[in-house]
N, C-alpha and C positions, 0 to 999 in steps of 0.2 A: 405361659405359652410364648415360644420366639416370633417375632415380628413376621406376616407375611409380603409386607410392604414392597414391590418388586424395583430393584436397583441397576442399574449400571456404572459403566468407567466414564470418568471426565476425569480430565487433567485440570485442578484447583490451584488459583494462586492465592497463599495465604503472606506473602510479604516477601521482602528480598531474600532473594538465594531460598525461597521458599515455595519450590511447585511440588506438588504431590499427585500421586492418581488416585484415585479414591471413589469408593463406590458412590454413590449420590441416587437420590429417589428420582425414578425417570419423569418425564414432563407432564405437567398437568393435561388435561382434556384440550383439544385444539380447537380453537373459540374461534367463531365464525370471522371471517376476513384473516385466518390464520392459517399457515402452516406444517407439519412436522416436517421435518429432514432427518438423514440419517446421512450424517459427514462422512466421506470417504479419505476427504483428504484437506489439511490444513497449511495452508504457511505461516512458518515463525515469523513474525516482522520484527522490524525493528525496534518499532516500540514497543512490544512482548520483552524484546532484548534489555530494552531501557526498564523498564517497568523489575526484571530479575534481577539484574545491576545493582540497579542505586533506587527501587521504586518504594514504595507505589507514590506513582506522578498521577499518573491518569485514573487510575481504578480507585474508586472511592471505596474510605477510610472508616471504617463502627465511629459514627457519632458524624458523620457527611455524607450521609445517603445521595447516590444520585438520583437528580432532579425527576428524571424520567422514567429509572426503572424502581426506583427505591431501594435499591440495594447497594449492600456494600461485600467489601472481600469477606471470607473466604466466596472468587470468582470464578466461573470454569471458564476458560481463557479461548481463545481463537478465533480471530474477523477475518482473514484469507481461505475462507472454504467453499468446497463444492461437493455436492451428495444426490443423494436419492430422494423423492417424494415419499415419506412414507403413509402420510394422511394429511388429507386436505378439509376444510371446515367448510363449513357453510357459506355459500356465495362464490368461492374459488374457483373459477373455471378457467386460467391462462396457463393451469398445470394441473397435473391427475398422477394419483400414486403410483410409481415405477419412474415416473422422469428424470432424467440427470438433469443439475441444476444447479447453477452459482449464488453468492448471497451477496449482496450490498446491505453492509453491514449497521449503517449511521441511523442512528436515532434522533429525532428532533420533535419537539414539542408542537408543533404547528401553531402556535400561537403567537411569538414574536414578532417585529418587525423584519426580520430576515426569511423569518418562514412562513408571512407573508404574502414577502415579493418572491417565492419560489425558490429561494437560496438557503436550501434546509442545510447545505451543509454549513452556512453559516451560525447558526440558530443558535441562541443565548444557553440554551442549554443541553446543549448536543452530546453524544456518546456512541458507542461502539456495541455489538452485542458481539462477545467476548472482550468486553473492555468495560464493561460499566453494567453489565449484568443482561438478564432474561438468557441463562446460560452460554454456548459460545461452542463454535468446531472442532475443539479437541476433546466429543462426548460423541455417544453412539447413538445419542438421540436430541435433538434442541427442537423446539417450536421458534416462530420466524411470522413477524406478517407478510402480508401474501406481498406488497410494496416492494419488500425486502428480496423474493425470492424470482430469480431470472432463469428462464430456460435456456438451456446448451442445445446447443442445435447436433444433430448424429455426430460429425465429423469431428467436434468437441471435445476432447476426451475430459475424463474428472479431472484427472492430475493439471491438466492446463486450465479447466475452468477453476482452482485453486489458486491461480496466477491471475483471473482477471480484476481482482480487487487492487493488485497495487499497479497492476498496468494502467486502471483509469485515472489511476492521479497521477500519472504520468500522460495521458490521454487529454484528463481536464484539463494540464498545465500551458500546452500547446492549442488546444482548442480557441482559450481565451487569451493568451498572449497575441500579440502583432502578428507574429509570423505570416510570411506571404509568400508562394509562388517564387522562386527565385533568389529569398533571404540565405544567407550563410549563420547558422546557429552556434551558439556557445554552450556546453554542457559542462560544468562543475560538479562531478563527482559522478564514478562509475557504478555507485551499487543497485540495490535492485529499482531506486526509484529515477535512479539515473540514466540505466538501462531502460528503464521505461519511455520514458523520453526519448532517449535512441527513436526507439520503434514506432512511437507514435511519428517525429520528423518524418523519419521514413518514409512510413505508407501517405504522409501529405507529397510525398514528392523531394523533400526538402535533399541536395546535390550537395552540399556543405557542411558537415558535419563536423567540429573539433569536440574534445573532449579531455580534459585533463582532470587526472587522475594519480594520486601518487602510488598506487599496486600496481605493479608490472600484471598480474593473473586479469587484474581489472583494467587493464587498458586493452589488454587480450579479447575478455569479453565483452568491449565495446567495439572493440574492430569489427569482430563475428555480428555483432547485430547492430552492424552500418554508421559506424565512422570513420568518418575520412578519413581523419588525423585525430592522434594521442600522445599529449604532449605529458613527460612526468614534470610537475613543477618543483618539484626538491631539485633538480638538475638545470635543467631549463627557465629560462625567462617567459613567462607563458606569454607578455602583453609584446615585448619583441617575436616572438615566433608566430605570433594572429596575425603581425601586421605583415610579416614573411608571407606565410600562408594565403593573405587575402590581399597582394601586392598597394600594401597600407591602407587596403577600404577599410580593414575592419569587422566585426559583426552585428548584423541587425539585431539580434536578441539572444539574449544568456538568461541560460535557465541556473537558477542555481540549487544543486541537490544534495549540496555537502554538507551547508551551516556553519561554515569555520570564518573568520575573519579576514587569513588572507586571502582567502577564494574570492570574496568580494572585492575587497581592494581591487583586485585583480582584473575582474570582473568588470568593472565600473570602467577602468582604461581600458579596456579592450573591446568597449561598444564604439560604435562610428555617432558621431554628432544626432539627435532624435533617438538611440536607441534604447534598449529598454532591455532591464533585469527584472525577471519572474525569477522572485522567491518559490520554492517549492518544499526546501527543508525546512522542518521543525528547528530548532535552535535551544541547544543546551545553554549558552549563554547569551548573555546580550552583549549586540554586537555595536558599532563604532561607524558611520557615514562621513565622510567627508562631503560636504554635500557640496561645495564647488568642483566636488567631481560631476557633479546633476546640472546644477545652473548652466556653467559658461556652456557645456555642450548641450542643453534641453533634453539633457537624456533622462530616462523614467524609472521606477522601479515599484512593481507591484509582488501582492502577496496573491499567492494561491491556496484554495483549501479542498484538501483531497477531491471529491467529483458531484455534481449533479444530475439531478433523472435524464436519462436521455445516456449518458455516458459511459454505464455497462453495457448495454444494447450495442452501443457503437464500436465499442471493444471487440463484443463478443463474436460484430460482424466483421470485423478486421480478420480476426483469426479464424474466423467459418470461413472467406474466399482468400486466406492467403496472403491478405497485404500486411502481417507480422504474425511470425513465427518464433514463439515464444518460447518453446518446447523446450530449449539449451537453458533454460536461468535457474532448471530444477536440479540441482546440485548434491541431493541427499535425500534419502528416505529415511524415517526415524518410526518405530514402531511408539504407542504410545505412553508405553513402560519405561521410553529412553529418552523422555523428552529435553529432562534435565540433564543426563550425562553423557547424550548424544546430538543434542542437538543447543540446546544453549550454550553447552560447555564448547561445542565447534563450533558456533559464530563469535564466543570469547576467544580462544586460543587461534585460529584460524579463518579469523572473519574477509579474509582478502581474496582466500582462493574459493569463496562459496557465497552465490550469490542468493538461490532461495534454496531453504530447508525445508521438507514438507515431514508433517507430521502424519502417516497413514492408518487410519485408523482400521483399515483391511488388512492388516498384519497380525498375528496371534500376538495378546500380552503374556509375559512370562517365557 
């Protein structure tokens, strides 16, 4: 007698160049302080990209279980999503089945010294759900603790709460840098975590905005979501056109969203005396300081790690009255039968004119 076991679609990553859809056994019983969801709609990131490329970096390996969920690949992939309530467990009462709703996706142990002092995104053994297992939003069904799960407000729509996940680390980056009332900003690199940053300056007020970027499409859509100025640095002297731009003051703080070597170089000369670079990109290789670029001018440089409690919320209220309009960074809809040959293969071939890809899971497969 065949199996009655009831199944659905996830999108599984089993290794580089290796996603697949695949039926998979739906989710266990939702255990009190839990949630189900049903994703409507996922963003590809970047490190999805990375992870297809050249991975598996992040997603643990048969014989390296991760810390926290104990699992390893074969993974069903996706931390950018926003869905439906479709069952909620025992104790949950800040959402009820039918609610649209976004996921903050990070895992942390609560038990380190970092998660602790309340800094779970620092947490010694942190992870992603679609990146380190307890399934993930390119599936028709995932469980989620309730922690994890944020309400959209009416005016919300799913496809933008699908965007709020990388807009907070764009959100966190800004929150906890210097930035002040009246500073002139530095942004290194246009893509979508760069554009994030955009938006977050933005709704602070911030009047000053440069941006360099070497995509003509990508300076494009930094201009649209509020930069001053976009400088391409394959052409231009970026650290002579800041000091043009800001009649030689300079900028209070640079974010940097690219991870490349000369970005920083660059970077470093192009803060005014005290100022300060926030790291924000992950970094494929290791990079090179000159650090008498820090000393003689007491200038600073800090890392950032994607966001803290409080920081979806804050997004989520940006976009509920208005003060960033994310709507334009959706670039592509991919059903989830195409993830690989429509959507990863166009942020490999074409990754300059597309800044998010969303994977919809409300489209018919096949």
């Amino acid at each position: 007698m065949g199996s009655t076991e009831k199944t659905m679609n996830a999108v599984r990553y089993y290794g580089q160049r290796d996603v697949r859809l695949e039926q998979v056994p739906l989710p266990g019983p939702v255990k009190p302080g839990w949630v189900r969801i049903a994703p409507k709609f996922c963003g590809i990131c970047g490190t999805d990209l990375h992870e297809y490329v050249s991975g598996a970096n992040l997603i643990p390996t048969p014989g390296h279980p991760h810390p926290i969920t104990g699992e390893t690949l074969p993974l069903t992939l996706g931390h950018e999503f926003s869905g439906v309530v479709d069952e909620v467990g025992e104790g949950v009462t800040h959402v009820k089945k039918g609610d649209n709703v976004c996921i903050q996706p990070t895992l942390w142990d609560d038990s380190c010294n970092s998660c602790k002092r309340g800094l779970v995104n620092c947490c010694d053994g942190n992870g992603f759900l679609g990146l380190s297992g307890w399934g993930g939003g390119m599936s028709e069904l995932t469980n989620a603790p309730a922690s994890a799960v944020k309400p959209l407000p009416a005016n919300v729509s799913l496809e933008v709460g699908a965007l709020v996940e990388p807009l907070a680390v764009g959100w966190h980056a800004v929150k906890i840098s210097p930035f002040k009332d009246g500073d002139t900003a530095l942004v290194l690199g246009g893509g979508p975590i760069g554009l994030a940053v955009i938006q977050a300056l933005v709704s602070k007020g911030c009047n000053k905005i440069i941006v360099s970027e070497v995509a003509r499409k990508r300076r494009d859509f930094a201009t649209h979501f509020g930069a001053h100025a976009v400088i391409d640095p394959t052409t231009t002297d970026v650290v002579a056109e800041i000091e043009r731009l800001t009649d030689g003051h300079k900028v209070d703080v640079a974010y940097d969203c690219a991870g490349v070597q000369v970005a920083v170089d660059s970077a470093f000369k192009a803060l005014k005396t005290r100022g300060m670079l926030v790291n924000v990109a992950v970094w494929k290789d290791k990079a090179s300081l000159n650090m008498n670029d820090l000393v003689f001018r007491e200038r600073a440089y800090m890392g950032v790690a994607t966001y803290v409690h409080g920081d979806f919320e804050e997004v989520i209220e940006a976009i509920s009255t208005g003060k960033i309009k994310p709507a334009d960074m959706i670039t592509k809809k991919v059903a989830m039968d195409k993830v690989a040959d429509q959507g990863f293969k166009t942020l490999i071939d074409d990754k300059d004119s597309h800044v998010k890809i969303l994977v919809d899971m409300t489209q018919r497969v096949g």
